[in-house]
C-alpha positions in Angstrom: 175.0 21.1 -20.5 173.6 18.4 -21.6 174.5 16.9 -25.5 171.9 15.5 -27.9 172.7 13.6 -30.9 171.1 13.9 -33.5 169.2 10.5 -34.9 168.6 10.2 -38.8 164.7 10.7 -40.0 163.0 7.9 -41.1 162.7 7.8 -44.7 159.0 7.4 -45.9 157.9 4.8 -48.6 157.2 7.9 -50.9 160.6 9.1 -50.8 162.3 5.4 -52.1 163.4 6.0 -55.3 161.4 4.3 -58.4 163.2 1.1 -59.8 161.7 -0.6 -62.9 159.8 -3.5 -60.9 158.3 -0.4 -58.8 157.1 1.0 -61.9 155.8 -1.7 -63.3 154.0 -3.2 -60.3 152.3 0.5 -59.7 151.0 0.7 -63.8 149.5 -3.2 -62.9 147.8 -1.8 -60.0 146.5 1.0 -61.8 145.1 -0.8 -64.5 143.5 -3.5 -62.4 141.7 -0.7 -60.6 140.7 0.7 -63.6 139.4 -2.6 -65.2 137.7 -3.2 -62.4 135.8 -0.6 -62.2 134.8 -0.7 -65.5 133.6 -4.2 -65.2 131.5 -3.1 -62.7 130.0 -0.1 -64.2 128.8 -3.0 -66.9 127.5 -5.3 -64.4 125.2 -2.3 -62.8 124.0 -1.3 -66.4 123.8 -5.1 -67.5 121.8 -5.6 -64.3 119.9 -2.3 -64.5 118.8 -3.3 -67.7 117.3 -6.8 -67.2 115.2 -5.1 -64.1 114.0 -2.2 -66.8 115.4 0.3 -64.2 116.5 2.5 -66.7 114.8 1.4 -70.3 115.6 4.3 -72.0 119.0 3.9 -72.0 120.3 3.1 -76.1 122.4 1.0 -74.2 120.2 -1.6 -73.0 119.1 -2.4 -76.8 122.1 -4.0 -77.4 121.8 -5.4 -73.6 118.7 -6.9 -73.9 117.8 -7.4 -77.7 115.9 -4.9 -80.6 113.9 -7.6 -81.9 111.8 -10.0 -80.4 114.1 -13.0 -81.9 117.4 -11.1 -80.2 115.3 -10.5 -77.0 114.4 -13.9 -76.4 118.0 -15.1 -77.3 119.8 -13.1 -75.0 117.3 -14.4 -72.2 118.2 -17.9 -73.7 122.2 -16.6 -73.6 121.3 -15.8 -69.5 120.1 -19.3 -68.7 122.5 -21.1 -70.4 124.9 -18.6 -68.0 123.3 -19.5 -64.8 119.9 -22.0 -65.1 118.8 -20.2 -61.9 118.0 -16.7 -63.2 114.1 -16.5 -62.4 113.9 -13.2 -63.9 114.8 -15.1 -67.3 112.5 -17.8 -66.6 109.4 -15.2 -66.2 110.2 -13.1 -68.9 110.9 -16.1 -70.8 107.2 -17.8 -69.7 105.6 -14.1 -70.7 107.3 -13.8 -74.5 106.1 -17.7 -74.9 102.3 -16.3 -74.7 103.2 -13.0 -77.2 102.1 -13.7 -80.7 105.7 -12.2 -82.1 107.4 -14.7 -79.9 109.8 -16.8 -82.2 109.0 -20.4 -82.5 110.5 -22.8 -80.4 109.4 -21.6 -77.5 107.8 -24.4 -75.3 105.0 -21.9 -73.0 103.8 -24.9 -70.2 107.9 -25.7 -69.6 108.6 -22.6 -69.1 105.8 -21.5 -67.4 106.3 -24.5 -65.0 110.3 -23.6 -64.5 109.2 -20.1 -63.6 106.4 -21.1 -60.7 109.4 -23.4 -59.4 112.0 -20.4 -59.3 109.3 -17.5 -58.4 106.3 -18.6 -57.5 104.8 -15.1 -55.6 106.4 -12.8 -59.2 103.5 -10.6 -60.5 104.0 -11.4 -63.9 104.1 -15.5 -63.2 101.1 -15.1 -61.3 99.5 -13.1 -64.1 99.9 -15.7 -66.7 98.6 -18.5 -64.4 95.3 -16.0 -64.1 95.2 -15.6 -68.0 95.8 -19.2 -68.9 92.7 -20.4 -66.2 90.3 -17.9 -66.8 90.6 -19.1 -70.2 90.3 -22.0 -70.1 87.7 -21.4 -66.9 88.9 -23.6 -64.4 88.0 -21.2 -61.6 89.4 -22.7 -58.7 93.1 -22.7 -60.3 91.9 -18.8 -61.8 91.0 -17.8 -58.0 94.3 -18.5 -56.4 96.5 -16.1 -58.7 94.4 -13.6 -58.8 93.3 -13.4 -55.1 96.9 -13.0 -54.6 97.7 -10.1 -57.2 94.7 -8.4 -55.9 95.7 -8.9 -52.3 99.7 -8.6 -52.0 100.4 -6.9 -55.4 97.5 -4.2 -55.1 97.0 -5.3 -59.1 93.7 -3.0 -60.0 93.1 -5.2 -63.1 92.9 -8.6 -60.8 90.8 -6.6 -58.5 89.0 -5.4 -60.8 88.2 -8.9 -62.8 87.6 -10.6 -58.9 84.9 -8.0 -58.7 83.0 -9.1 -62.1 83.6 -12.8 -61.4 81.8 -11.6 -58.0 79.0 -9.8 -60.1 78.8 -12.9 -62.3 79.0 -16.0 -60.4 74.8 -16.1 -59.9 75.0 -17.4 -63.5 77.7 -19.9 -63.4 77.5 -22.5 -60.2 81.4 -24.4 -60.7 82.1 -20.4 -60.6 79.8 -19.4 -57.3 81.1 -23.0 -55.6 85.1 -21.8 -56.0 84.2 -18.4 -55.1 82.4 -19.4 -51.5 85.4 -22.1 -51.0 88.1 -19.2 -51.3 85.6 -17.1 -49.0 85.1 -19.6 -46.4 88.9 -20.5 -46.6 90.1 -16.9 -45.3 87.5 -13.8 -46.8 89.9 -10.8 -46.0 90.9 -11.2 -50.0 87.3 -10.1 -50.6 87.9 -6.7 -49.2 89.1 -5.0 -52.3 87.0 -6.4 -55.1 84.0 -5.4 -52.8 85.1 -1.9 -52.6 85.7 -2.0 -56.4 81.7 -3.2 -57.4 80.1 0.5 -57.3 83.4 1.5 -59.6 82.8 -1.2 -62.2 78.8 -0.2 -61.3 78.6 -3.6 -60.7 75.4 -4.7 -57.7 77.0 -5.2 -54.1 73.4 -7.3 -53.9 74.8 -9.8 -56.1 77.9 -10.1 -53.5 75.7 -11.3 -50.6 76.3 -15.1 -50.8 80.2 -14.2 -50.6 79.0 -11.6 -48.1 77.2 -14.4 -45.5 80.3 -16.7 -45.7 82.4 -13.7 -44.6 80.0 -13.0 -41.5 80.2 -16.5 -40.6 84.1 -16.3 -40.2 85.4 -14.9 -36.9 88.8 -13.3 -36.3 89.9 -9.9 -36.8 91.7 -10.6 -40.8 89.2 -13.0 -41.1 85.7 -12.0 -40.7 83.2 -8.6 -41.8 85.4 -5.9 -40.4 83.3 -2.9 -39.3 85.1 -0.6 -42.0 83.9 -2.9 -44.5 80.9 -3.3 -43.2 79.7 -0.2 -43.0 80.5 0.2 -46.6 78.6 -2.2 -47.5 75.6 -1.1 -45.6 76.0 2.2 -47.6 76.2 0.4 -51.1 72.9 -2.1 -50.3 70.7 1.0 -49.1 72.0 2.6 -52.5 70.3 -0.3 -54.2 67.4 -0.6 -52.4 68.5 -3.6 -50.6 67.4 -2.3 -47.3 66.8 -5.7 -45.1 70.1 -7.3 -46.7 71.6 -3.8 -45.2 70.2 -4.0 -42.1 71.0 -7.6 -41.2 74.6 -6.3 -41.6 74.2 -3.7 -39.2 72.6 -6.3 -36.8 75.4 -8.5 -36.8 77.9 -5.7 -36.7 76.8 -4.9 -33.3 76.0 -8.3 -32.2 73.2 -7.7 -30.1 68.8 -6.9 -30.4 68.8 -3.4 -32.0 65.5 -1.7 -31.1 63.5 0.2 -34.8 65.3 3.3 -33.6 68.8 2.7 -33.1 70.4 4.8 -30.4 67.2 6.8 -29.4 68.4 7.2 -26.2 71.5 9.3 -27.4 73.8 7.4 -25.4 76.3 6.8 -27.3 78.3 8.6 -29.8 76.9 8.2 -33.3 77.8 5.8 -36.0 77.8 7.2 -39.7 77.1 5.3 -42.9 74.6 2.6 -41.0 71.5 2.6 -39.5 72.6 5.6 -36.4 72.0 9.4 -36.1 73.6 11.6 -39.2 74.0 15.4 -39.1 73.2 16.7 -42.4 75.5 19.6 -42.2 78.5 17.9 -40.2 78.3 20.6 -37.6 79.8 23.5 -39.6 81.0 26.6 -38.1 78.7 28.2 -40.8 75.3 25.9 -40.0 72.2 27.2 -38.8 71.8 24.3 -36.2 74.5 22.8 -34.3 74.1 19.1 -32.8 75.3 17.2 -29.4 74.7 14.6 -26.8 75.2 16.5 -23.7 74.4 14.9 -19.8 71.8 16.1 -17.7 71.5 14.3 -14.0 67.9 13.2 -14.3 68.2 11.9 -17.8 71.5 11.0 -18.5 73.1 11.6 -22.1 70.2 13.6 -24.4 70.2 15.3 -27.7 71.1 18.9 -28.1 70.2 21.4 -30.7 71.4 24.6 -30.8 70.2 27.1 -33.0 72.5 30.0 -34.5 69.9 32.2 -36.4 71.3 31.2 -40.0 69.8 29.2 -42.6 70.2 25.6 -42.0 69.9 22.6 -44.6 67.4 20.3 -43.8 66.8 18.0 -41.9 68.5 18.6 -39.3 69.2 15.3 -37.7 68.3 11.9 -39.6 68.2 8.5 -39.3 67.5 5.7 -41.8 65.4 2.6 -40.7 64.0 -0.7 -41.7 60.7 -1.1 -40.9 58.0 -3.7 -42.4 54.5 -2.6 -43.7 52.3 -2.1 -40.4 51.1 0.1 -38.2 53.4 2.2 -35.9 53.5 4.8 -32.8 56.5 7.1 -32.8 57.3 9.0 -29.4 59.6 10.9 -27.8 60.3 13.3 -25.3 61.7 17.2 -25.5 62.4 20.3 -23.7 63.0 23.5 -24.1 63.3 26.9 -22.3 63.8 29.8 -24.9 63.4 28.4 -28.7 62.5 31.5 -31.0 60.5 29.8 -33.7 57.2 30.7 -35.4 55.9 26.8 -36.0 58.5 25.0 -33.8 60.2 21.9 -35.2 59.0 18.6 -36.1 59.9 14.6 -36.2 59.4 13.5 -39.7 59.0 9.7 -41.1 59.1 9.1 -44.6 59.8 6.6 -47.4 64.0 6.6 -48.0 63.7 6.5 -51.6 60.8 9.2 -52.9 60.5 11.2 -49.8 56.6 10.5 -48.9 55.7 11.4 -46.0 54.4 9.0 -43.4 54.2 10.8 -40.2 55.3 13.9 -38.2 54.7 15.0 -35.0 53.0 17.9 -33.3 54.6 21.1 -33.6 57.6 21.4 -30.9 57.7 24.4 -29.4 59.5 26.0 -25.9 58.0 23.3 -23.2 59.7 25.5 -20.4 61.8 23.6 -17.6 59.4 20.4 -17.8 60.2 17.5 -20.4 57.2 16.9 -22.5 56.4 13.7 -24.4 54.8 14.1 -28.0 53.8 10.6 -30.3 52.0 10.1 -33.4 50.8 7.2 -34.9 52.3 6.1 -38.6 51.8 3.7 -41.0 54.1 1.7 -43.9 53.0 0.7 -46.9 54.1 -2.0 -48.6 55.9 0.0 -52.0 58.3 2.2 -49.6 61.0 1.1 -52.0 63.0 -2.3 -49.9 61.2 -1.0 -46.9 63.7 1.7 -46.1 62.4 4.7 -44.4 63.8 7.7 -42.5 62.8 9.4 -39.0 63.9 13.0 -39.6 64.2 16.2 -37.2 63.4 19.9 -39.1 61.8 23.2 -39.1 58.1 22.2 -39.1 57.4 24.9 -41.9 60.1 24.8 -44.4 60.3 28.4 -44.8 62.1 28.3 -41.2 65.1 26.6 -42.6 65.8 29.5 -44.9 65.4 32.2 -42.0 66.7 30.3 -39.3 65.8 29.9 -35.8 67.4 31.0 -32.2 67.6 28.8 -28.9 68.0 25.4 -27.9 65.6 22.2 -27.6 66.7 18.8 -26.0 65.6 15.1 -26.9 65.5 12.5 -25.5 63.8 8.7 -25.3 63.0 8.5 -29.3 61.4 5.2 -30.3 59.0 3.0 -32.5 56.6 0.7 -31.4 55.2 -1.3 -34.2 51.2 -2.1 -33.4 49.2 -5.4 -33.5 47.6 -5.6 -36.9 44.0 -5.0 -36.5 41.8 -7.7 -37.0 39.6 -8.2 -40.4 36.3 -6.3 -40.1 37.5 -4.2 -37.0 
């Protein structure tokens, strides 16, 4: 058999018996830990106090001042800690331009101290807006607020870009810094824009800022189609019809024929000059609308009718079209609509509704496609010569009782006439 001796355990450092340095050295420890923690617990409310984190707290009344004499002193006491503090600086530059502020207080010095230390802060960039609006020196207003409105989201610059906008037609050195910030990089203008109607302010009295904006290529740069088609909306609003249609022209680029997408070939565009569905194609509608294919024709117009009360019209489109004589055409089928007076293409003024033209009755045509036209007239006080090419329930009463069956469209257009010669 084999012996084994037994080794001694190691003693562990727990187990050596306290002497007086021990002791001391562990309460030293103890207390450093203790202060230092502390000390940082009054940093984070020091710190959490000079970026208002928590204002509420008593605690930061003592931290940051009760009066404005001991506010601005212990921002003076933070300086004179560390020169480099910008959030002293700012809040210094911002109590220089309160009436309470103590005297002493020199606002340009410190307003120039805090562009140098933080030059993008809200509240720096504020006070530069304030100071040259005042004094209206527009191109040195522009700068600040453009950049509040556009990297801050700041409503209230936004908001005063948008009546500066509204204004300028009365004030040239303010309409000439306007277009140079527009023609530098427009993308600012995006916000303001979409703020006029708000502030029921006229998107008209955008337009100059508006041209300079189409003139500018690039996708951050130029007259995105979002905005765009807002804007469309807001001239028609206003009666601004050709200012709103030589937007939609140069949205698409191209020669748009008097009836935009007549064809049905393309999915349709809402808020311009395209095909809108008045009722959005609601489970609940009496009249349900696609573009479907058909071999011979290609992509048509179909109508599909549920038997329940639909809200007219059916199908419109809003156009521009210039006082003269007209012929409006188009082409239809269909093998098993169950109307009493069919259905009917409608032109009228946009604004008050009077009615220019409408077709024959439509009725079931059977398997053949059958063309229809009419002619049509606009006068010259169709309000910004906006008008609108309907499709509804020839009588009106049919909308109410609904219809049943389906009718396809196809090859819509307007052909404006030769204007007839005097004495003719």
């Amino acid at each position: 058999m084999t012996a084994h001796l037994a080794t001694p355990a190691s003693t562990p450092d727990s187990a050596l018996p306290l002497t007086p340095a021990r002791t001391l050295a562990a309460v030293a420890l103890l207390v450093g830990a203790l202060w230092l923690g502390w000390k940082a617990w009054d940093v984070n409310i020091t710190m959490s106090c000079w970026k208002d984190e928590w204002p509420h707290l008593p605690v930061c009344d003592d931290i940051m001042g009760r009066t404005p004499a001991e506010q601005v002193q212990r921002l003076q006491e933070r300086l004179a800690l560390n020169p480099g503090d910008s959030q002293a600086l700012v809040a210094l530059a911002a109590w220089a331009r309160q009436p309470e502020a103590p005297p002493g207080l020199d606002g340009q010095a410190l307003l120039a101290a805090a562009v140098r230390a933080a030059p993008q802060d809200a509240r720096v960039l504020r006070i530069q807006a304030n100071d040259a609006v005042s004094a209206q020196q527009w191109p040195q207003a522009l700068d600040p607020l453009i950049r509040l409105s556009r990297y801050h989201a700041d409503a209230n610059a936004t908001r005063l870009l948008a009546v500066l906008i509204a204004q300028a037609g009365n004030s040239e050195p303010l309409m000439a810094a306007l277009m140079t910030a527009a023609k530098t990089d427009g993308a600012w203008l995006d916000r303001p824009l979409r703020a006029m109607p708000q502030e029921k302010l006229a998107v008209g009295s955008a337009m100059p800022l508006v041209l300079a904006l189409m003139a500018q290529r690039g996708e951050q740069r130029g007259l995105t189609p979002a905005l765009g088609q807002f804007l469309i909306a807001q001239l028609k609003r206003e009666d601004r019809w050709m200012e709103a249609h030589a937007l939609w022209r140069h949205l698409w680029n191209r020669p748009l024929p008097l009836v935009f997408n007549g064809g049905f070939e393309q999915a349709f565009v809402r808020g311009g000059f395209d095909w809108e569905v008045a009722d959005a194609n609601d489970h609940r509608s009496g009249a349900r609308v696609a573009t479907v294919g058909r071999k011979e024709r290609g992509q048509v117009l179909e109508v599909s009718f549920t038997g329940k009360a639909m809200k007219p019209p059916v199908l419109r489109q809003d156009l521009l079209l210039l006082p003269g004589r007209y012929v409006l055409s188009g082409r239809m089928q269909s093998t098993d609509l169950r109307s009493e007076q069919g259905l009917a293409w409608v032109l009228s003024c946009a604004k008050d509704g009077r009615e220019l033209a409408r077709s024959p009755a439509l009725k079931t045509t059977g398997r053949e496609w059958t063309t229809w036209q009419v002619s049509a007239t606009m006068p010259f006080d169709c309000a910004g010569f906006g008008a609108r090419l309907t499709l509804q329930t020839f009588a009106p009463y049919e909308a109410k009782t609904g219809l049943r069956g389906e009718a396809l469209f196809d090859d819509l257009q307007l052909v404006q006439q030769p204007n007839e010669a005097p004495g003719t």
